[in-house]
C-alpha positions in Angstrom: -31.8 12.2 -7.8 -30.6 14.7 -5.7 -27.1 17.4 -6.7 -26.2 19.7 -4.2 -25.1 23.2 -5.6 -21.3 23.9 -5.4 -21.4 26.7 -3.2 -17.7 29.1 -3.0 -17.9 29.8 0.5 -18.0 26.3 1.9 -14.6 25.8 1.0 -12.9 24.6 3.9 -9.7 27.7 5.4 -8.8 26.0 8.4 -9.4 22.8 10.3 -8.7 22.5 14.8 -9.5 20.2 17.2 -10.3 20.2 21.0 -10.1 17.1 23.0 -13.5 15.5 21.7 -14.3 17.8 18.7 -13.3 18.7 15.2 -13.6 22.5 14.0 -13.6 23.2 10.4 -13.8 27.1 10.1 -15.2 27.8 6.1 -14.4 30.2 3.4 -17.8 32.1 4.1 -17.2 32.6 7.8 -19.1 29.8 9.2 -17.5 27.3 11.4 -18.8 23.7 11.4 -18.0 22.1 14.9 -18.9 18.1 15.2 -17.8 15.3 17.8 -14.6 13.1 17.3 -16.5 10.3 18.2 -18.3 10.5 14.9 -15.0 9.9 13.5 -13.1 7.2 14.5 -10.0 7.5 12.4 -9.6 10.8 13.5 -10.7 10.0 17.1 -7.8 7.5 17.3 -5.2 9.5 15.5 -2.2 10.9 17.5 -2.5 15.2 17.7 0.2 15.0 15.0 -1.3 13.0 12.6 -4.5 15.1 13.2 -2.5 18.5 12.2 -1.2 16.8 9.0 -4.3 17.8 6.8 -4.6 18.9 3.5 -7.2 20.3 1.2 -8.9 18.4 -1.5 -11.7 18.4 -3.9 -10.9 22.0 -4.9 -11.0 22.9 -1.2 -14.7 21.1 -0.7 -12.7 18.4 1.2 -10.4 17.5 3.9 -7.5 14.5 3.7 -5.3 13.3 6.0 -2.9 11.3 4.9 -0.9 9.7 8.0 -4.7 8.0 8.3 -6.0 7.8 5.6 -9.1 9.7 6.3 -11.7 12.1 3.8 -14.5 14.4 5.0 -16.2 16.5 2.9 -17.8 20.0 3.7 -20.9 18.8 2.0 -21.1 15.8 4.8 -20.5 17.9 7.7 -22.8 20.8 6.7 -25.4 17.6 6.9 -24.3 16.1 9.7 -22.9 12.8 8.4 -21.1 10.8 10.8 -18.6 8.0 9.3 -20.1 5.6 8.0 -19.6 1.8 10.3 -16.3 0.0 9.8 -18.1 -3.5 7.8 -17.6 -6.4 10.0 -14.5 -8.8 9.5 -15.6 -12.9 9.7 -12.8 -14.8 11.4 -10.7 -17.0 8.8 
């Protein structure tokens, strides 16, 4: 099994968005810059429920609240999409 080093610098100092991208600029200087389509949530969201973020996991991670949405800096420095909605069976 695999643990990934905590590393300072990818601590997340700012988050912004264009129309079909999310920007999360890092502690270290490094900006990680990945499609909204990867993220549906967040893709969906209005521009105001995008700007309501706040940091957590001791600055490693990202919330938003309004949605109800988590990213991590770990999973973006990979490249990890969001993982498929599971299929709902009719009732």
């Amino acid at each position: 099994m695999h643990v990934s080093e905590v590393k300072p610098g990818e601590r997340v100092k700012d988050v912004h968005f264009t129309e079909d991208t999310l920007a999360v600029d890092l502690v270290d200087g490094r900006t990680i810059i990945v499609p909204l389509a990867w993220y549906p949530k967040l893709l969906e969201a209005t521009a105001e429920q995008r700007l309501n973020w706040k940091l957590s996991g001791a600055g490693y991670g990202i919330h938003w609240p309004d949605i109800d949405e988590d990213l991590s800096t770990e999973g973006l420095l990979r490249g990890a999409p969001a993982a498929p909605e599971p299929m709902r069976t009719p009732r």
